[in-house]
Residue, then its C-alpha position, 0 to 999 in steps of 0.5 A: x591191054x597190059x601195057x596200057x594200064x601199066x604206063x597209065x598206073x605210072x602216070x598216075x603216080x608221077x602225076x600225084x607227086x605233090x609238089x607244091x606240098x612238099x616244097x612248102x613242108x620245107x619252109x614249114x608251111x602247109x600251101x592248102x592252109x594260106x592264099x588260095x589253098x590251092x596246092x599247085x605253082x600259082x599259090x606257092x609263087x604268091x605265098x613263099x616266093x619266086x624261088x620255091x615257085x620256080x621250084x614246084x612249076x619246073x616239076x609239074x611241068x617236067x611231070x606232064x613232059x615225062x608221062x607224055x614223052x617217056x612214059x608212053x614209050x614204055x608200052x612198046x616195051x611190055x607184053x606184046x606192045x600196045x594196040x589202037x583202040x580207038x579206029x583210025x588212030x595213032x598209036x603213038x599220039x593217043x598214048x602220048x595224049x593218055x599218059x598226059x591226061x593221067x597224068x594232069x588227072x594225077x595232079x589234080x587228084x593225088x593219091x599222095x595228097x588225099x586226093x587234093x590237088x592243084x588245078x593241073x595248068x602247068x602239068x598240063x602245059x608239060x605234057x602240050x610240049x611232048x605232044x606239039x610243041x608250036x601249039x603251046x608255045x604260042x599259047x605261052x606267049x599268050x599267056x604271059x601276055x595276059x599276066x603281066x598285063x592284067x597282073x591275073x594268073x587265073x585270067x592268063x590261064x583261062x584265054x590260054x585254054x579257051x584259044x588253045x583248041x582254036x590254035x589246033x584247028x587253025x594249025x591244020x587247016x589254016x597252016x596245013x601242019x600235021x596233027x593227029x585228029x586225036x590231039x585236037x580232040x584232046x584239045x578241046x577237053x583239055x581246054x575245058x577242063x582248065x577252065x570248068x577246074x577255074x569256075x572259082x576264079x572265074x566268079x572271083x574274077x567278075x566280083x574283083x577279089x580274085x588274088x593279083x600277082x603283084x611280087x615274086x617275094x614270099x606273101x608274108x602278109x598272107x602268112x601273118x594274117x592266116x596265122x592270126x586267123x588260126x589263133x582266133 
């Protein structure tokens, strides 16, 4: 049990590394006070531009990558080494999908950040790499399809995690690939938790005012007029 809370204290930590905060506190700008006020990629892209965005998605990322792929390993390495807590099993694929869920549970609530956080998408998408690689590349694709097409980062978001449990299921029994029975539950509530964290954008998306992706330049538009509103 040592080596478990050890590796998913580490998790958490990585994971509340507040990324797009501290990107933007570079450029003078605090991310939770423009756009959305959401603290992750998707409102840095939209408020600073492509390069910080880039910036803050390829950590995020590399945060799921890390606790899923790196940090999970640590528990073979402390006190007498993990064990399974849950029957039938594996020990390698619940640590891999422990670490991560931590670490998306991070993102989304950062100790670093007063626990306000991003919506855990692309710390997420970091750790589905680690854990099954052929699963989430499909799904990115998926998901860039939806982008550039609707222009709706949220709406890419939500098909992405809505099929990606489905796309499990249909690995395993349809195309016989060998998933662990664990991943497939993780699957599912990690594809529900995206989507309960985007019910904002879901009404946004129905009323019509949910943001557009429409450049990869920085929003000085959304600047100006959030700085007009705080002298008002």
């Amino acid at each position: 049990m040592l080596a478990l809370a050890v590796v998913i204290l580490i998790s958490y930590l990585i994971g509340s590394i507040p990324s797009s905060i501290w990107v933007a506190k570079l450029k003078g700008v605090d991310i939770r006070e423009h756009g959305s006020g959401n603290a992750g990629a998707t409102n840095t892209f939209r408020i600073l531009g492509w390069k910080p965005g880039t910036v803050v998605l390829l950590i995020d990322v590399f945060k799921g990558f890390t606790c899923s792929f790196w940090v999970s390993q640590l528990a073979y390495h402390i006190g007498s080494g993990p064990i399974s807590v849950i029957p039938n099993w594996e020990v390698d694929p619940f640590l891999q999908i422990l670490c991560g869920v931590i670490a998306v549970i991070g993102h989304m609530f950062p100790i670093l950040a007063n626990f306000e956080g991003g919506k855990g998408m692309a710390t997420s998408t970091g750790m589905l790499v680690a854990i099954e690689p052929i699963s989430i590349a499909i799904v990115t694709v998926v998901f860039l399809i939806v982008m550039f097409a609707f222009r709706y980062v949220s709406l890419a978001s939500l098909v992405a995690a809505f099929i990606y449990p489905l796309l499990l299921l249909l690995l395993r029994y349809g195309f016989k690939v060998s998933i662990d029975g664990s991943i497939l539950i993780f699957g599912a509530v990690v594809g529900l938790g995206i989507i309960i964290k985007h019910i904002g954008n879901i009404r946004r998306l129905k009323k019509g005012t949910e943001n557009k992706v429409g450049s990869f330049k920085p929003a000085q538009g959304w600047l100006n007029k959030d700085k007009k509103q705080s002298v008002n």
